[in-house]
N, C-alpha and C positions, 0 to 999 in steps of 0.2 A: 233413332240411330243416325240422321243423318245430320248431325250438327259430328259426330264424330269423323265421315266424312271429309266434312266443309274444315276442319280443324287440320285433318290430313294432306291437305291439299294448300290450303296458308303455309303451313311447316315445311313441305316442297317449295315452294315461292321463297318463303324468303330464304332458306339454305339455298337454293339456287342464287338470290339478285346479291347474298350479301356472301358469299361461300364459293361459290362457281366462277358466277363470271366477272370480278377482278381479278380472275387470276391472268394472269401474261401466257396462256398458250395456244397452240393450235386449236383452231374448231373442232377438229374430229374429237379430239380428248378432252377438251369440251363438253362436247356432248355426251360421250360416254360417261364422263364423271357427272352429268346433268342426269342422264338415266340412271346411275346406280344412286344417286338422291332417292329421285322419283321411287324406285326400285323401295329404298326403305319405309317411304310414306303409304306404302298401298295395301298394307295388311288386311286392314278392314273390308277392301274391294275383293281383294284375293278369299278372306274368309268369308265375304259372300257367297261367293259361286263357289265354295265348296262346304257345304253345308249350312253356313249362318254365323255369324260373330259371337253368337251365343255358344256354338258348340260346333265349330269347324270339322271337318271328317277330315285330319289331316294326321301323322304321326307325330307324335310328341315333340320329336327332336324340331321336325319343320317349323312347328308352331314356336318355338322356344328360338329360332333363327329370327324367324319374323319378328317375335317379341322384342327381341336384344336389338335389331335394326331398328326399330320405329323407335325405340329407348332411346337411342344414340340420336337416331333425329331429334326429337324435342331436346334434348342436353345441348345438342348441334348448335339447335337453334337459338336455345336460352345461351350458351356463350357467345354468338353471333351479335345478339342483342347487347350484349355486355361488350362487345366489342367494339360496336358499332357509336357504341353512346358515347366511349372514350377515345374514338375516331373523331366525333362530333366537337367534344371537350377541346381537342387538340388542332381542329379548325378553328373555333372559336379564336384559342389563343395564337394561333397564328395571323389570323385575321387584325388581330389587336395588336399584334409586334409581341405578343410576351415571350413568344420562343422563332426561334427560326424552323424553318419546315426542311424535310430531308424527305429522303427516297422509302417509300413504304414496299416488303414485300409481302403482301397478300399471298403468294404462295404458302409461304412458310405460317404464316398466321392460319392460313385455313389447314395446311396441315397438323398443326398441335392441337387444334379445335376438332379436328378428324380423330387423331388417335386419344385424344381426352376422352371423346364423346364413345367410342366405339369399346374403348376400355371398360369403361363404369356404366356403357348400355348390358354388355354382358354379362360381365362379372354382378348388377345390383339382376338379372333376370334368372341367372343360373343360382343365385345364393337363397333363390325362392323352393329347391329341390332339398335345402338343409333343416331337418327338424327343429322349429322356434326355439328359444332359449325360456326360461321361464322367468316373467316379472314379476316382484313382488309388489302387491299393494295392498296398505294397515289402512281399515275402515273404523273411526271414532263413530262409535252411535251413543249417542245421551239414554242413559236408563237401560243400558242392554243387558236382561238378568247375566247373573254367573255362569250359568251351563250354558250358556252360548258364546262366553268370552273366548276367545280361541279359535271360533267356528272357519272350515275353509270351505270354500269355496274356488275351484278351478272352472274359470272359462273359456270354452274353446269357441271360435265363431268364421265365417266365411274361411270353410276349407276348401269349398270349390274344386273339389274330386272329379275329375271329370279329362278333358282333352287332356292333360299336362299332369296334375298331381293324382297318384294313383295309388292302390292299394299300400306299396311302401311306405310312402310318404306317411300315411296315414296310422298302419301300422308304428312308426316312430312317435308317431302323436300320441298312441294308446297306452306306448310302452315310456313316454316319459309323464304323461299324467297321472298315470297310474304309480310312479316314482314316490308322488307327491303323496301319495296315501289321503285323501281328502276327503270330507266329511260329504263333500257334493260336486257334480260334475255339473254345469249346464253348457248347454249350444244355443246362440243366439240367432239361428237362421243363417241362410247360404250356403246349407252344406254337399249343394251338387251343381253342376251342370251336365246335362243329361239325362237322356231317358232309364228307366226302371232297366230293360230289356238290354240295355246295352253295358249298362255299371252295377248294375245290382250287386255283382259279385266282390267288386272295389272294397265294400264296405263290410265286408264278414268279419275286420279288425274290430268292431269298434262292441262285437258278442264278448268282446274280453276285458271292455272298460270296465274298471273297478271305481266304486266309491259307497260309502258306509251308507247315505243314503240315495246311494244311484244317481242316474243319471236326466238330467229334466230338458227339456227344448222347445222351441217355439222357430216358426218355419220365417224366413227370411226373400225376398221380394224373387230371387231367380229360383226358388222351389216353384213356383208357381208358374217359371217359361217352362219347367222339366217336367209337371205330372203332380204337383204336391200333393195329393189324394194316395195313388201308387206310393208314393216315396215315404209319406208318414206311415202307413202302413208295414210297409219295407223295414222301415227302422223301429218300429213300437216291437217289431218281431224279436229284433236283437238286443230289446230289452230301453230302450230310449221312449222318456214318454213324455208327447206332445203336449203341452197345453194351449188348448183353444181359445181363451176369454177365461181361462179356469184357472183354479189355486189348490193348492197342496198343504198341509202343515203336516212337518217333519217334527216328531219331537224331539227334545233335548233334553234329561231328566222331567223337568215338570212342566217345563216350558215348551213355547212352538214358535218354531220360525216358518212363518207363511211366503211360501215362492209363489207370485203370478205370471203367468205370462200370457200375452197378447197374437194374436197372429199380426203378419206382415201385411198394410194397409192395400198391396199390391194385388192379393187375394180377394176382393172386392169386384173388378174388374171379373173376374172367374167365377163369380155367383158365391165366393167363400164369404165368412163373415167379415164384418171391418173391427179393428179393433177397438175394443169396449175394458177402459179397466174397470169402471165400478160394477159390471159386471165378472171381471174376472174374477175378482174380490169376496163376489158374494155367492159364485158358483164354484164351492169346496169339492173337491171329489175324491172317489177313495183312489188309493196310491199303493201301489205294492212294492215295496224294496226291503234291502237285505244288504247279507258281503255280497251281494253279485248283484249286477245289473238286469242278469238274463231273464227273462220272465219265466223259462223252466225250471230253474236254478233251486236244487232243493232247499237254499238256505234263505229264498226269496219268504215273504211274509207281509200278509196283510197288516198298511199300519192301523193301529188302535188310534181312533178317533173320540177321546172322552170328554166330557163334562162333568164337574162339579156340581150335585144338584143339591140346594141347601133348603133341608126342609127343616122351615119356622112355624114352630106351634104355642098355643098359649095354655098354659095348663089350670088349672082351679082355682092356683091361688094368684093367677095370673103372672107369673114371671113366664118370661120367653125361656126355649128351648131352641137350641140348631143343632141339627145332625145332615151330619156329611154325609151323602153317597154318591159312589159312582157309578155312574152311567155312561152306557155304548152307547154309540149311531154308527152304523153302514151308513147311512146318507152324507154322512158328515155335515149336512143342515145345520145352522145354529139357529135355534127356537128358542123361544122365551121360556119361564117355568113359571108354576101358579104357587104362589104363596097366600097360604091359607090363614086368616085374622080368628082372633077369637068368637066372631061370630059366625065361624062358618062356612064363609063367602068365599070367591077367588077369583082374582084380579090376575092382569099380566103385569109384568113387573115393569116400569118406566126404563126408557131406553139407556139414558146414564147410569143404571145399575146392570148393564147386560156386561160389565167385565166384571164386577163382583161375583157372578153369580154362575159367571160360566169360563171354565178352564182350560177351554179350544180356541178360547180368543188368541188372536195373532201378536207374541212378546216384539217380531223384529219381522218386518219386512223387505223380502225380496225381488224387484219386477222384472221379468224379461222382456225383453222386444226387442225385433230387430236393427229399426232406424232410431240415431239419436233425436228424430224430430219429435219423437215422443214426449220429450220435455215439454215441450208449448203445451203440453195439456196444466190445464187446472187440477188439483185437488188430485195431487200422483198417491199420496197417502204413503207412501215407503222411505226407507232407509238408505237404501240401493239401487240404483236400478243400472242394470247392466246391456249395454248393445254394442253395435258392430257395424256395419254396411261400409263407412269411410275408408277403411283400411288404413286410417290413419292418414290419410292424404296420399299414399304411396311413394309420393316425392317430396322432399321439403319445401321445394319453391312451390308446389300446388296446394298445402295446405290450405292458405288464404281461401282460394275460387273452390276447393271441396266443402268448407265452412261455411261459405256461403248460403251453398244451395242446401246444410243440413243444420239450418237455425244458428247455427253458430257453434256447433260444435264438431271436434273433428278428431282429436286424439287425446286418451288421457284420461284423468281427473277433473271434474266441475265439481264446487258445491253452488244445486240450486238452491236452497233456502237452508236456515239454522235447521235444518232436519237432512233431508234429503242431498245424497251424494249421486251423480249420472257420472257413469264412466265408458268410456266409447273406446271399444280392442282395436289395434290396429291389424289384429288379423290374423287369423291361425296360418290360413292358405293364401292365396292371391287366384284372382281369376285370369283366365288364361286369355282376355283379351285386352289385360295391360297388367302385365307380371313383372316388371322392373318396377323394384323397391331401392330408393336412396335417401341414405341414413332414417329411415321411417322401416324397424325390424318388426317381422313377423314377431309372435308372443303368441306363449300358452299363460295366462294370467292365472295368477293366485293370489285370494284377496281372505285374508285373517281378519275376521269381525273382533273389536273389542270396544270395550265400556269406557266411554268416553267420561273421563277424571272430570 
């Protein structure tokens, strides 16, 4: 935390040396106008000493003043910079005879650069209280059977329920997801800041999320400043269900689309597991959904996890026979089956015949995870995989430096290879310790699977 700090205190300096003091006036006013600077860069110092940057003990509105002021700083400062350059532009050329030089007033300059910055620190922090608009996005998958073509999928991610965004908010989340009538809900991680004891009740919106086959999630790096143990629990109650390194197959007439999800690499530190997808892959679990999400919900229902098991015989005059049957697992385990030769004998079946031979293999795959660094793994084996943490860069001059530090990606659509599509939200919610959003909109996404022509 303390490079955010050392960041806060640069952003004072130079709105001071390039903002302040060229202006033509008295010291006292000066310094006053030097201090309510200062006054804007100090959020993070202030939200130390009253609870922690993470989750400040401050009333909403106060937190949402401070946000909108440290907002207008950084904008302050990025026009300051843009200012300054074509200050520099216009020595140059004066230097060189290309123009003549006249009376500059920095007043007035730093005033327009005040009420520029102080507008759109506001108005992009206060637009963070308006329920997201829903974005559409069409996912082409090569070979995606028929009963999947159409398939939706809504994703919400870093709602960050907590000091700022509250029960309402959220409530509008549930009531316009649920709009969308979706075949699947998921949440990508970040869905709180704060303790169980203190928010728990925030979230009694989301006992009402509908979708045909519920709702899936995977815990995001600030569950784990809040209690992520408590909170998954918290929410498996209201019918949301975690996956740990594990997978799911949802069916679709005959077909299955298998959803993974990883936990957040940040759980690691906490003695949680690190994320493992060939293990999430191969650890199937049973899954219980319905019309409702609830896990009391009478119309809740264990999914049927089958297998095709083809048994080959030889008969007397030696032609082969197959007969179909079906088979349950509760384990959801996919195991081999013994096919039995005319002499009797039985073997396991070679492993490029385990989709011939078994009907719970995975038609279209789904992965979740929180961070897009998840890319840089080898061998992701999916179709999709869907994350969040960026927030989409939250401001568009910051895209670049949030890409950075997340492999390179930051908002949007990528395709990693002729298979595989990564798509990174810029964010259901925003977190309350840098809530101005500019031209970078929150999003409730909805993404329609179909069979790439």
């Amino acid at each position: 935390m303390y490079a955010l700090h050392i960041s806060s205190f640069v952003f004072i300096a130079y709105a001071l040396v390039s903002l302040v003091l060229p202006i033509k006036i008295r010291w006292p006013l000066r310094l006053l106008l030097g201090a309510a600077v200062a006054f804007c860069g100090l959020k993070y110092l202030i939200y130390s000493y009253t609870g922690g940057i993470l989750e400040p003990q401050m009333r909403p509105g106060s937190i949402v003043i401070h946000e909108s002021l440290y907002a207008s700083l950084m904008i302050g400062v990025l026009l300051a910079i843009a200012k300054d350059i074509v200050l520099l532009f216009r020595w140059i050329a004066i230097s060189l005879q290309y123009i003549k030089g006249g009376t500059l007033r920095h007043g007035r300059i730093s005033l327009v650069i005040a009420i520029i910055s102080l507008s759109v620190g506001f108005l992009g922090t206060l637009s963070q209280f308006n329920v997201p608009q829903v974005k559409e996005e069409t996912v082409y998958i090569s070979g995606l059977p028929a009963e999947l073509d159409g398939y939706q999928i809504v994703q919400l991610t870093d709602l960050h329920i907590g000091p700022v965004l509250r029960k309402d908010f959220l409530s509008g989340v549930v009531e316009r997801t649920n709009s969308l009538d979706p075949d699947l809900v998921v949440i990508t991680g970040d869905l709180v800041d704060g303790a169980v004891g203190r928010l728990k009740d925030e979230f009694t919106p989301f006992a009402g999320l509908r979708a045909r086959h519920g709702v899936l999630a995977v815990t995001g790096n600030h569950e784990y400043y809040s209690g992520a143990n408590s909170w998954v629990k918290t929410w498996e109650k209201l019918g949301i269900k975690f996956l740990n390194n594990e997978s799911v197959l949802l069916r679709a007439g005959n077909v299955n689309l298998r959803v993974a999800g990883v936990p957040d690499p940040r759980g690691v530190q906490t003695g949680a597991e690190q994320p493992d997808i060939e293990k999430a892959y191969a650890n199937i679990i049973e899954y219980t959904t319905g019309s409702s999400t609830a896990i009391d919900a009478p119309t809740a229902r264990p999914l049927e996890i089958s297998r095709q098991v083809e048994t080959i015989d030889a008969n007397s005059s030696g032609q082969i026979t197959v007969e179909d049957k079906a088979a349950e697992t509760k384990s959801g385990a996919i195991s081999f089956i013994n096919i039995s030769n005319s002499a009797g004998t039985a073997h396991d079946s070679p492993s490029d015949d385990r989709d011939h031979f078994i009907s719970n293999r995975a038609h279209a795959t789904v992965l979740l995870a929180h961070q897009p660094k998840i890319a840089q793994k080898e061998d992701l084996n999916a179709d999709l995989v869907l994350t969040g943490h960026t927030h989409g860069g939250t401001m568009f001059f910051l895209k670049p430096l949030i890409a950075r530090y997340n492999a390179g990606y930051v908002s949007g659509m990528y395709k990693l290879d002729s298979r595989t599509h990564l798509y990174v939200s810029n964010g259901t919610g925003i977190w309350s310790g840098f809530s101005c959003r500019i031209l970078v909109p929150a999003e409730i996404t909805r993404f329609t699977l179909k069979r790439a022509l």
